[in-house]
C-alpha positions in Angstrom: 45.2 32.9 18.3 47.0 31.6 15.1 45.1 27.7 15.8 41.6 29.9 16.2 41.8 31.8 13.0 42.4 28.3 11.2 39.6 26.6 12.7 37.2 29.4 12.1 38.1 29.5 8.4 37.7 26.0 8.2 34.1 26.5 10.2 33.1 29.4 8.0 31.6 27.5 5.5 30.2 25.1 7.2 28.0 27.7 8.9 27.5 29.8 5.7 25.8 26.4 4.0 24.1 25.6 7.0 22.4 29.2 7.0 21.4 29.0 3.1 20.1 25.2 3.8 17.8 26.8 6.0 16.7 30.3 4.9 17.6 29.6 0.6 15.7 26.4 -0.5 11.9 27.9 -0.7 13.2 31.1 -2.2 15.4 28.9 -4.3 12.7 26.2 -5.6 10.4 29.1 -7.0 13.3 30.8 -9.4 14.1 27.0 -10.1 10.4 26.5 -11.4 10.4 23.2 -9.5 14.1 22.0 -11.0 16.7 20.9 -7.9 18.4 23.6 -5.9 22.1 23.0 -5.1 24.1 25.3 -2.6 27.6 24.6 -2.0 30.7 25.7 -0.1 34.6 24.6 0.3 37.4 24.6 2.5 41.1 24.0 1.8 43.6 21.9 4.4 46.5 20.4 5.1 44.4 17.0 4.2 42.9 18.0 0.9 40.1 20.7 -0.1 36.8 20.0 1.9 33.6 20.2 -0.1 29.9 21.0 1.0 27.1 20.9 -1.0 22.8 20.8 -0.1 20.3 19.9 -2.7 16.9 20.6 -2.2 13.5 19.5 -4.8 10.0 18.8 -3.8 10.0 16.9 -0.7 13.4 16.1 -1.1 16.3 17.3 1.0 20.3 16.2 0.5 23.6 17.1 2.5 26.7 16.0 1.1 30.6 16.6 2.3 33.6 14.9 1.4 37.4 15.3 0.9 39.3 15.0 -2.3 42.9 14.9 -2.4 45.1 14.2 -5.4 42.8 11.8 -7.5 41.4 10.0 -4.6 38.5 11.7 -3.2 35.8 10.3 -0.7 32.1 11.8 -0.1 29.2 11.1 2.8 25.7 11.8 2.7 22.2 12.1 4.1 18.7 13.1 3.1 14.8 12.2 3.2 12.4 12.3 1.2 9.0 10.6 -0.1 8.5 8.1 -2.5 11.0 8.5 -5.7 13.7 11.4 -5.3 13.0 14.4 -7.9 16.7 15.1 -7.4 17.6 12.4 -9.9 15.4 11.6 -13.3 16.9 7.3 -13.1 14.3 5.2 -12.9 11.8 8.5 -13.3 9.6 6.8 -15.6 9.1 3.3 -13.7 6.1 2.7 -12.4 6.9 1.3 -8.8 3.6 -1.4 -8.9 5.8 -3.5 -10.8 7.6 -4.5 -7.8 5.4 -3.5 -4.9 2.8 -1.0 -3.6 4.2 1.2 -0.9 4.0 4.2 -3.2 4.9 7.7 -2.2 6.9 6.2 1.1 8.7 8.9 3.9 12.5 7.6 4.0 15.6 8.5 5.5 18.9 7.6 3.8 23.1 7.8 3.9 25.6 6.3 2.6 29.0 7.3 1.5 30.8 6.9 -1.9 34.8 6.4 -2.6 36.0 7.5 -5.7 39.7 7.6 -7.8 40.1 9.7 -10.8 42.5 9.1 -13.9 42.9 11.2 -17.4 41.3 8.2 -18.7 37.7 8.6 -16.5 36.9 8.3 -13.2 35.8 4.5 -11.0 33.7 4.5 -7.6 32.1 2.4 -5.6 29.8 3.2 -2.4 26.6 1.7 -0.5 23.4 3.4 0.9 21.0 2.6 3.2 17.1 3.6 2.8 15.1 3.5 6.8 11.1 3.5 6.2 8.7 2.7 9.1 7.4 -0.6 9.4 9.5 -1.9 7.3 13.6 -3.3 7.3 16.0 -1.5 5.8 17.4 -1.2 2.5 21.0 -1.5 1.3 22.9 -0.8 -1.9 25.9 -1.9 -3.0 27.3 0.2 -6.2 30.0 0.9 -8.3 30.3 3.3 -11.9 32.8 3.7 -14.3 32.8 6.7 -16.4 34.5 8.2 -19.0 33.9 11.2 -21.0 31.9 9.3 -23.7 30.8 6.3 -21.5 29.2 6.0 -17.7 27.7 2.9 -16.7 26.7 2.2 -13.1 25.7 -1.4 -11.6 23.4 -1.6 -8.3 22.5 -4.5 -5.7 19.2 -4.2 -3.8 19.2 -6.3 -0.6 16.4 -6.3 2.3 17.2 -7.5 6.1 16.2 -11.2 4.3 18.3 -11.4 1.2 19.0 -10.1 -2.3 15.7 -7.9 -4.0 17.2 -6.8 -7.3 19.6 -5.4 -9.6 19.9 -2.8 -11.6 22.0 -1.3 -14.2 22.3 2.0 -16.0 24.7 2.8 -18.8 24.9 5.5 -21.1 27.1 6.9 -24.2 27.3 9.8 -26.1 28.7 10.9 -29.5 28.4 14.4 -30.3 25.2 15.6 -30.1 23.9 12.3 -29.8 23.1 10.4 -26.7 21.8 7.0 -25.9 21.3 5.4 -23.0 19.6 2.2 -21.2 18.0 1.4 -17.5 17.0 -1.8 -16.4 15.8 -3.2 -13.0 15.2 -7.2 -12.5 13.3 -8.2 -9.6 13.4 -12.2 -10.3 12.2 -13.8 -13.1 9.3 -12.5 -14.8 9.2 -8.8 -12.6 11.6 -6.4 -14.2 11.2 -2.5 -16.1 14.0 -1.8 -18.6 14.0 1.7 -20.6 16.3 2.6 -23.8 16.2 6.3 -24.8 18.1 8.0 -27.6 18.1 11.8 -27.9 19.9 14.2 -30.6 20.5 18.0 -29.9 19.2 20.8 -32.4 20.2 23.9 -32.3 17.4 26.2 -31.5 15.0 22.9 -30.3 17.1 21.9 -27.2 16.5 17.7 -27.3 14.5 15.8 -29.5 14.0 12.1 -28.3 12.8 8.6 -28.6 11.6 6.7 -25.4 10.9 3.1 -25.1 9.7 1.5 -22.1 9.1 -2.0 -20.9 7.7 -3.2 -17.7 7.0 -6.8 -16.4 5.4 -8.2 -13.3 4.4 -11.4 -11.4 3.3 -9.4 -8.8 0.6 -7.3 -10.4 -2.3 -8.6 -12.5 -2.6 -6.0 -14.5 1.5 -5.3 -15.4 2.5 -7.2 -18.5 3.4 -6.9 -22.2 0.6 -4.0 -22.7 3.0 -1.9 -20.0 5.5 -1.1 -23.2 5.1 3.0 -24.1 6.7 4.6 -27.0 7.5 8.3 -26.7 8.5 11.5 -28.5 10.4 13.9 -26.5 11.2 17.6 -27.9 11.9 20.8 -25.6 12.1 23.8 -26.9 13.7 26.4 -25.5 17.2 27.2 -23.5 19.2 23.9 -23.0 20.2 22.4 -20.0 19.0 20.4 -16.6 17.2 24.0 -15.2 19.0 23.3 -11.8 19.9 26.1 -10.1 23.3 26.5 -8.7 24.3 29.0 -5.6 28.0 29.4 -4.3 31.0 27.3 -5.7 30.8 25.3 -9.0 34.7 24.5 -9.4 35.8 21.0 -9.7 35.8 20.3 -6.5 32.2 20.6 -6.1 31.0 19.2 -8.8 32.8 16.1 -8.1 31.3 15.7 -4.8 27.8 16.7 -6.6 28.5 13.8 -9.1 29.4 11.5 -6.2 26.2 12.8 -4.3 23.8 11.9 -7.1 25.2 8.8 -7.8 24.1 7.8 -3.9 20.8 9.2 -4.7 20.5 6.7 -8.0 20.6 4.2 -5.9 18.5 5.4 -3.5 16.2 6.2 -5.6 16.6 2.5 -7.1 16.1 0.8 -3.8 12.5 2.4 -3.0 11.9 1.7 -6.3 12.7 -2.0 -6.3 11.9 -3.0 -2.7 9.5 -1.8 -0.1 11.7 -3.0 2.8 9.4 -5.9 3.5 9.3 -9.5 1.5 5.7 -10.3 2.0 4.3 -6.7 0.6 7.0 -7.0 -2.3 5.6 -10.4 -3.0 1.6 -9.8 -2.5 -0.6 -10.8 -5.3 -2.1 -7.3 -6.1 -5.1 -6.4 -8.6 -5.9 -2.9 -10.2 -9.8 -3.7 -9.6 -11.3 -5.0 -6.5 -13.8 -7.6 -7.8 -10.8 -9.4 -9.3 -9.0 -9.4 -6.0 -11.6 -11.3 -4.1 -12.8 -13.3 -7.5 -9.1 -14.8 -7.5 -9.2 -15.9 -3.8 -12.8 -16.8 -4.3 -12.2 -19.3 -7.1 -8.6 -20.6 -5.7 -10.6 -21.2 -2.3 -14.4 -22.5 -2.9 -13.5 -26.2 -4.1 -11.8 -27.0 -0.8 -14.6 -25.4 1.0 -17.0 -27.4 -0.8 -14.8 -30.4 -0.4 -14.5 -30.0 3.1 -18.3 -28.2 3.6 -16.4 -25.6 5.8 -16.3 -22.0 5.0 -13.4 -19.9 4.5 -12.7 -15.9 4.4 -10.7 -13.4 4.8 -10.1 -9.6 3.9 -10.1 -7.6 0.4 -7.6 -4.5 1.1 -6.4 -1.8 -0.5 -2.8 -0.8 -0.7 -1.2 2.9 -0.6 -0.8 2.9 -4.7 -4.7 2.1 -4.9 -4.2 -1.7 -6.3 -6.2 -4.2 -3.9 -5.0 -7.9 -2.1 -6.5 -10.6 -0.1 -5.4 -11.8 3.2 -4.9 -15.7 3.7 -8.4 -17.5 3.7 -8.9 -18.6 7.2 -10.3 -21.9 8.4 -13.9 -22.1 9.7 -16.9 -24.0 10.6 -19.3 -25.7 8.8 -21.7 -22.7 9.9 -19.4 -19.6 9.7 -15.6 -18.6 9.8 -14.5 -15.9 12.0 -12.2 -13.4 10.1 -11.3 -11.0 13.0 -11.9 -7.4 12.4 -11.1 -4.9 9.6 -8.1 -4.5 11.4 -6.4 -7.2 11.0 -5.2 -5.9 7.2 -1.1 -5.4 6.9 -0.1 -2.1 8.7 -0.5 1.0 6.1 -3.5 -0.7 3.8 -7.4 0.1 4.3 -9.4 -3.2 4.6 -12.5 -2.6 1.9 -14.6 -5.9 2.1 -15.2 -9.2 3.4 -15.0 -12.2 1.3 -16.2 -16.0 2.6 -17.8 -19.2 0.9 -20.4 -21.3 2.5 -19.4 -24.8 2.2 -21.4 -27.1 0.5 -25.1 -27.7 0.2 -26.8 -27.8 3.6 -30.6 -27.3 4.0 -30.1 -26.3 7.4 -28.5 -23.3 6.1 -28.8 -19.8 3.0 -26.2 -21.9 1.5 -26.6 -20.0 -2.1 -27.0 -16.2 -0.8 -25.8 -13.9 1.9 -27.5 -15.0 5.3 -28.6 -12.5 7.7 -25.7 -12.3 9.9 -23.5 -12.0 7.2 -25.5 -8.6 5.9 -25.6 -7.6 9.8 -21.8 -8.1 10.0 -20.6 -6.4 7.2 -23.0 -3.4 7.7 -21.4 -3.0 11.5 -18.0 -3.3 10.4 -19.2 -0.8 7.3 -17.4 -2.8 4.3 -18.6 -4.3 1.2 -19.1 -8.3 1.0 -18.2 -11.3 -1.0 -19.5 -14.7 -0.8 -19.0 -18.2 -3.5 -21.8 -20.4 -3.1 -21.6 -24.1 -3.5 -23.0 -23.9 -6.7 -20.0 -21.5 -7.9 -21.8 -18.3 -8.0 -20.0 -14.8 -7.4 -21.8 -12.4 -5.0 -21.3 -9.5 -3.8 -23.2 -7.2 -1.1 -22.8 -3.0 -1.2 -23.1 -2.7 2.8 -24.3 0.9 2.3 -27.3 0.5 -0.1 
């Protein structure tokens, strides 16, 4: 009877959180105004005190436990979500076409975090993975120092095929000033970096300054022009607006801290990678006409060369921006491009694009033939076409 008593203590809690985690969160988000919801519970044993905590925000869902004993504690996790978490404001700003253009993707995620605690500050180290469909996974490797003036955190992005990025956060703070700095590197020439210093006023809350660079090879439109200067000031009552139900000892707010330093680099990963190397690497365009110009231009003088036409697909990605498949190898009277499904999985094919060789009598060498119109108004996509001559064309298959 004694054993029973013990183990239903110790099950107590884990059946109180579970309840809340279930019946608390919607109720929860609405007096939160949007801001995370945290629920937490704790059990002490003979191995150390047991922790529990749930965070929910948006579309975003986190379960946490983990063990602390003496100044060594250890933490797990899980959670899912879409896109980048609204349980953490790292990396908040970043616009995620920088590096690729799965935006607003469903994932899945654990990982677990070990962490040992001084008077001096606090050291951990953990790793995540991030599961997405039709993509590989994404792991992080992590580790944070922090002190009561300093924490800075350093992350390593990998797909199933190698290394995607790094990242780094580190922040400081002197009274009621606060600085801090984010940066993200993708290889060279694709990176977002953000410095922000803030000062506390009594009566104002924050007032800040916000700078903001991002950088890509991978987008045509992200370059120096991508730098934004802000002024931040909230008025009103201080603080992160979080709302807190059940236990916010020590205990669970080092499990908390531990939990939202998994979802950092979470969050980081989706933000870096999309879990597949071709769509992080694909050539994408804010405007469609440049999409199939580009392939257009890079393609014609070998189909002229050669008098063979070549042509592929102009798609459009989940974040709006547009690519081009590979142009594909035809005759010297027509290329045959497959159908509008042959697009990467997740993307919308838009148009057609082809070139017609070079100057042949026998054939509408400088204008859309008929069976070009035809095919593109069965398929129900838009057209482009470069002449031997070098003109642009483009056919609305709807008009």
């Amino acid at each position: 009877m004694r054993s029973l008593t013990i183990v239903l203590k110790r099950l107590i809690p884990i059946v109180v959180l579970g309840v809340l985690s279930v019946q608390v969160p919607a109720l929860a988000m609405d007096l939160a105004g949007g801001n995370p919801v945290w629920l937490g519970s704790h059990a002490n044993t003979q191995w150390g005190q047991l922790n529990y905590t749930a965070a929910f925000a948006d579309d975003d869902r986190l379960y946490a436990g983990g063990v602390a004993t003496g100044q060594l504690s250890g933490a797990a996790f899980i959670g899912d979500g879409s896109g980048l978490s609204a349980l953490t404001d790292s990396f908040s700003a970043a616009d995620s076409r920088l590096f690729h253009p799965e935006k607003g993707q469903d994932i899945e995620y654990q990982g677990a975090v070990l962490s040992y605690g001084s008077p001096f500050g606090e050291v951990a180290t953990g790793a995540s993975r991030v599961v997405a469909d039709r993509v590989g996974d994404r792991f992080t490797w992590y580790g944070q120092i922090k002190t009561p003036r300093l924490d800075g955190s350093l992350f390593r992005i990998s797909r199933t095929d190698g290394v995607a990025a790094y990242a780094g956060r580190l922040s400081a703070r002197f009274g009621a000033t606060a600085l801090s700095y984010h940066h993200v590197d993708a290889g060279p020439g694709t990176f977002y970096r953000q410095a922000v210093l803030s000062h506390s006023l009594p009566g104002l809350s924050i007032l800040g300054l916000q700078f903001d660079q991002g950088r890509s090879t991978r987008y045509e439109d992200a370059g120096d022009h991508r730098v934004v200067l802000t002024f931040r000031g909230v008025f009103g009552r201080s603080g992160s607006g979080a709302l807190h139900a059940g236990d916010t000892g020590e205990g669970q707010a080092g499990l908390q801290d531990a939990a939202m330093l998994g979802v950092a680099a979470v969050a980081i990963a989706v933000l870096a990678s999309s879990g597949s190397s071709s769509s992080d690497a694909i050539q994408r365009y804010t405007i469609r006409d440049d999409a199939a110009r580009q392939v257009l231009n890079d393609t014609n003088p070998t189909s002229v060369r050669e008098n063979l036409e070549y042509g592929g697909w102009v798609y459009q990605h989940s974040d709006a921006t547009y690519s081009t498949t590979t142009p594909i190898q035809g005759r010297v009277d027509g290329v045959n491009i497959g159908t509008p499904d042959s697009v990467p999985a997740g993307t919308l094919a838009t148009s057609s694009y082809h070139t017609h060789g070079a100057t042949d009598p026998r054939f509408f060498s400088e204008t859309f033939s008929p069976m070009d119109l035809i095919q593109d108004t069965l398929w129900k996509v838009d057209g482009y076409l470069a002449t031997p001559t070098g003109r642009f064309m483009f056919h609305d298959y709807s008009t």
